[in-house]
C-alpha positions in Angstrom: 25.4 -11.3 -2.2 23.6 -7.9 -2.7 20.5 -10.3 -4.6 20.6 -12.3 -1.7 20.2 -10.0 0.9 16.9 -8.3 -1.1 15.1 -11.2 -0.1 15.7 -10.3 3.9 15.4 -6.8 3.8 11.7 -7.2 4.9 12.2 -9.0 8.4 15.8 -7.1 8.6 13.8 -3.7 8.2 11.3 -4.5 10.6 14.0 -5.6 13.4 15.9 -2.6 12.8 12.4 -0.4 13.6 11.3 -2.3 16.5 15.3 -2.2 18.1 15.5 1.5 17.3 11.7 2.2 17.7 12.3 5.4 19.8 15.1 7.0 17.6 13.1 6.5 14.3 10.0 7.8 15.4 10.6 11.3 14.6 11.6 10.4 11.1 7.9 10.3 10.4 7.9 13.5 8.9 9.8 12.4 5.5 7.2 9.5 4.9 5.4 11.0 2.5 8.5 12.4 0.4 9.6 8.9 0.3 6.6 7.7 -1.1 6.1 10.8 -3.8 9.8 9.3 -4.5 8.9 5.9 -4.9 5.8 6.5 -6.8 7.5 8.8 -9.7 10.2 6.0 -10.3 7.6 3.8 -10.7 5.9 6.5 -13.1 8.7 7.0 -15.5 9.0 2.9 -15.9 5.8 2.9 -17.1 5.1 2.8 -21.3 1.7 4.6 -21.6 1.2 2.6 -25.0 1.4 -0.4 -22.9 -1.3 0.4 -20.7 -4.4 -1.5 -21.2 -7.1 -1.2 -18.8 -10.1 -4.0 -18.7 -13.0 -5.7 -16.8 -10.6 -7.3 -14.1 -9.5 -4.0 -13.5 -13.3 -2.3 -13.0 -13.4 -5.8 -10.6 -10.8 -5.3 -8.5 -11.4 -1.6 -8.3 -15.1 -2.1 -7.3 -13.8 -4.7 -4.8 -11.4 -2.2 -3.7 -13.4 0.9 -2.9 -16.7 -0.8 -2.3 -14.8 -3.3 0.2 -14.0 -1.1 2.2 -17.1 0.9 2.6 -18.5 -2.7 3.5 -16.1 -4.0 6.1 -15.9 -0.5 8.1 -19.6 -0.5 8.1 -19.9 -4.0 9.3 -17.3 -3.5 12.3 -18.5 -0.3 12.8 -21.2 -1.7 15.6 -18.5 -3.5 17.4 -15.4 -1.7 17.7 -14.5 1.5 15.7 -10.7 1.6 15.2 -10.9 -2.0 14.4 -13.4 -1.3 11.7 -10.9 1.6 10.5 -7.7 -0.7 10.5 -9.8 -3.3 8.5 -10.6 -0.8 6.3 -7.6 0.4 5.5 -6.3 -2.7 4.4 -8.8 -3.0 1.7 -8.6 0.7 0.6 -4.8 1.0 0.3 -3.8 0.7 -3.5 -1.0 -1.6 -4.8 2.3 -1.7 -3.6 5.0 0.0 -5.6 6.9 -3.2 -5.6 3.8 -5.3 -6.9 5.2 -5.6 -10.3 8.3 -7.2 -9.3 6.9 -9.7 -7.4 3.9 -10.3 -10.2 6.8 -10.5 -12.8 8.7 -13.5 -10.4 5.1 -15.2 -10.5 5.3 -15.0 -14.5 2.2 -12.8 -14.6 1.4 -9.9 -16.9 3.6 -6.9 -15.5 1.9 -4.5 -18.1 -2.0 -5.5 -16.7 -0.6 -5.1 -13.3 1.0 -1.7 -13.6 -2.3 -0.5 -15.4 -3.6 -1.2 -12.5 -2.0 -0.2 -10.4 -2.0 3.2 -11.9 -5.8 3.4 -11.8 -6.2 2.1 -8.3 -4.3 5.2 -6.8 -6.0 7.2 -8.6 -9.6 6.0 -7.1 -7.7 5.9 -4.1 -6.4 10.1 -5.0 -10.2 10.8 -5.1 -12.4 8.0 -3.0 -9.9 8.3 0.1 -10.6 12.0 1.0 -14.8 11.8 0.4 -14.4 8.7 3.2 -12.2 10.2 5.5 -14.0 13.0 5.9 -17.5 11.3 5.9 -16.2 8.6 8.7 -15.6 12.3 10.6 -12.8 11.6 12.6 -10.7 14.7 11.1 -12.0 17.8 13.5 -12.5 20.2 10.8 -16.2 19.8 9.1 -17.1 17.7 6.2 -16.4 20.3 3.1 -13.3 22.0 4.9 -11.9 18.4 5.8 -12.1 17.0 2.2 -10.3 19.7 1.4 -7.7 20.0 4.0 -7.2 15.3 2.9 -7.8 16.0 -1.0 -5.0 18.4 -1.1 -2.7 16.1 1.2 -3.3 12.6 -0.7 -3.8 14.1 -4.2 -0.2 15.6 -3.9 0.8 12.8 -2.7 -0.6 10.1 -5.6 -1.2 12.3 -8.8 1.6 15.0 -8.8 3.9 12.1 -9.2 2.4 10.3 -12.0 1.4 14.7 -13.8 5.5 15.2 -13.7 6.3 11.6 -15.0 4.4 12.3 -18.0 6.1 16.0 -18.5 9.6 14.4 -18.0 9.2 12.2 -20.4 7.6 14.7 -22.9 10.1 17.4 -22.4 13.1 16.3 -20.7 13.5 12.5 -22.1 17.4 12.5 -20.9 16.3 13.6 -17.7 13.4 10.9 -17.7 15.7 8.0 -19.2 18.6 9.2 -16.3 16.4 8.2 -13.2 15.1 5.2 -14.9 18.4 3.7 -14.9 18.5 4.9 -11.0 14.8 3.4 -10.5 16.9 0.7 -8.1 16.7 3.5 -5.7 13.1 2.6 -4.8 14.0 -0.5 -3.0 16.3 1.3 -0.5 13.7 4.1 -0.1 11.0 1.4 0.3 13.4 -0.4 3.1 13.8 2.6 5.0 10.2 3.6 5.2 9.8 -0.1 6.5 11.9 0.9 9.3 10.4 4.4 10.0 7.2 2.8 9.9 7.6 -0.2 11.8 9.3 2.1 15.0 6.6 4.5 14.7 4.1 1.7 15.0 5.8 -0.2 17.9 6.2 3.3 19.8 3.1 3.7 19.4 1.7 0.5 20.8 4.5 0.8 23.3 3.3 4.3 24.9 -0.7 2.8 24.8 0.5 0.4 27.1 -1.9 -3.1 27.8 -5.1 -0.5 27.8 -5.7 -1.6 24.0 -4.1 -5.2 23.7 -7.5 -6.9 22.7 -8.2 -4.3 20.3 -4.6 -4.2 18.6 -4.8 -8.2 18.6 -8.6 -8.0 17.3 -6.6 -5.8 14.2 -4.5 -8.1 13.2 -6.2 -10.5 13.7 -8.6 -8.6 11.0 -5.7 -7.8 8.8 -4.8 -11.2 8.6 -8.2 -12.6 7.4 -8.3 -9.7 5.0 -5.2 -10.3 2.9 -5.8 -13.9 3.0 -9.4 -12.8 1.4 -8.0 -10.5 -1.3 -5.3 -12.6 -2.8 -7.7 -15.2 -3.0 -10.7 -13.5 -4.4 -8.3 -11.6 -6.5 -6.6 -14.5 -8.3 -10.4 -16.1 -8.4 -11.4 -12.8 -10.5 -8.0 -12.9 -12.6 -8.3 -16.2 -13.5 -11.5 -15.3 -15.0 -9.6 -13.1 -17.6 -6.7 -15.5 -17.8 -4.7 -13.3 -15.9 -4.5 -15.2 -12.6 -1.0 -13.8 -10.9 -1.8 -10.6 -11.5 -5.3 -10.6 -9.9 -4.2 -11.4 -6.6 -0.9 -8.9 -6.5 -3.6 -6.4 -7.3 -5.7 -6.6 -4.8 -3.6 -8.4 -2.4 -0.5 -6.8 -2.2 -1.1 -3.3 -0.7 1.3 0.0 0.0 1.3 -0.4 3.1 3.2 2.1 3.9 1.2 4.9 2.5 -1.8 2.7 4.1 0.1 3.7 7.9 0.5 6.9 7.0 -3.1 7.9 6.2 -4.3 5.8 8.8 -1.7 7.8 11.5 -2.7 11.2 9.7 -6.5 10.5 9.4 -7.7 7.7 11.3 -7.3 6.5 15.0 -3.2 6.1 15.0 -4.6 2.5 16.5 -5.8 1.5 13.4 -2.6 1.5 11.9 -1.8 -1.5 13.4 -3.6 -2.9 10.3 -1.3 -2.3 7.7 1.2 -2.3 10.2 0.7 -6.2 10.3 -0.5 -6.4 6.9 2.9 -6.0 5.5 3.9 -9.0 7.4 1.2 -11.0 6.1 1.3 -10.3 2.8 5.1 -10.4 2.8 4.3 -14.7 4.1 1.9 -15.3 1.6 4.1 -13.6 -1.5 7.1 -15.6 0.0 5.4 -19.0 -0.6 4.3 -18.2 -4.1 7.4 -17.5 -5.4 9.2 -20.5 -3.4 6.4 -22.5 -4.5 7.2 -21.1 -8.3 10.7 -21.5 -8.0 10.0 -25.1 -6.8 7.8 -25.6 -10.2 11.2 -24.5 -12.6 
């Protein structure tokens, strides 16, 4: 029964955030425990001497950070926050739940996670040079990277620096949570939720002022993840590792992706990972009913 529900938690999350919208809202604060959280868990899986990093990955990075420059730069003239939310979605580095999914498809769990690892990383270092060069954080460009390098390295690397010393000094303690790693799921659904009402209470209190512009966001969000599965299983299938191409680039944390754009961005522009999740969440629901078709 429990199994079964897993595979609704998505849309059931999302109805409990935009029902409760008002009362979650405040929650915000916790976000970025939840994702430290999430992100050690996925840490301490991890088998170092399975790690393997290759020319896919350098692809997909480059893709990744480059991307992003690109598509912000080309919106840029026409409307600002939409160029941010674009940009996001390209930026944000693979969801915590990626390998799951990639291991449903029958892809390489092991070239995934090594991604995955390196991509937040990039992310750790490339996000708080373009924040602060975009400008939209008051303080100037030297005290800003600062101010966003200590925020979003905390966030991405501490997790990954005490994984590495659990399992070095305190194995027990590092083979304990592991057996609790189901935790992530229910941490990941509750951020949905927090998320999602912070989003919708967002859009709620800007009223019809910016209805073209959140529409023109999606709209961009959509296009993108329909361009980075795609390109990404193109690049993967180069290197015979076709499944795990696409979850790389495609699938995105999107919920660390809202919370950097609410904390650095125009709060509008989250609306692009805000609907990203949704379309990502479509397209990852068809491959594996598609696979499951295939068995």
């Amino acid at each position: 029964m429990l199994k079964k529900l897993k595979g609704y938690m998505m849309p059931i999350a999302m109805t409990i955030g935009i029902l409760l919208h008002r009362q979650v809202n405040g929650l915000a604060v916790i976000i970025p425990y939840m994702i430290f959280v999430m992100l050690l868990f996925t840490y301490l899986k991890i088998d170092l001497k399975e790690i393997r990093f290759n020319k896919m990955h350098l692809w997909l990075i480059l893709i990744q950070i480059f991307g992003s420059i690109a598509v912000y730069h080309a919106l840029l003239p026409f409307n600002e926050v939409v160029a941010q939310g674009a940009m996001i979605c390209i930026l944000a580095p693979t969801a915590t739940a990626a390998p799951v999914i990639t291991g449903m498809l029958g892809g390489n769990v092991a070239s995934l996670t090594a991604y995955s690892l390196i991509c937040n990383m990039a992310v750790a270092v490339g996000a708080p040079l373009f924040f602060s060069y975009i400008g939209y954080h008051p303080s100037d460009f030297f005290t800003s990277l600062l101010e966003i390098s200590k925020r979003v390295a905390v966030l991405l690397i501490s997790p990954f620096v005490i994984a590495l010393l659990m399992k070095r000094f305190l194995p027990k303690s590092s083979d304990f949570l592991k057996n609790y790693s189901g935790i992530s799921f229910y941490l990941w659904t509750f951020s949905l939720i927090i998320v999602t009402g912070r989003t919708v209470n967002f859009i709620i209190d800007q009223g019809e002022a910016h209805i073209v512009t959140e529409i023109l966001i999606a709209l961009a969000a959509l296009l993108i993840c329909a361009f980075q599965f795609i390109v990404g299983r193109k690049i993967g299938r180069k290197f015979d590792d076709t499944v795990s191409g696409g979850q790389g680039l495609g699938q995105k944390n999107t919920i660390l992706a809202i919370w950097m754009a609410q904390m650095y961005l125009n709060p509008l522009s989250s609306i692009g990972p805000g609907t990203y999740v949704l379309w990502q969440n479509i397209v990852n629901s068809y491959q594996v009913w598609r696979k499951r078709k295939q068995l």
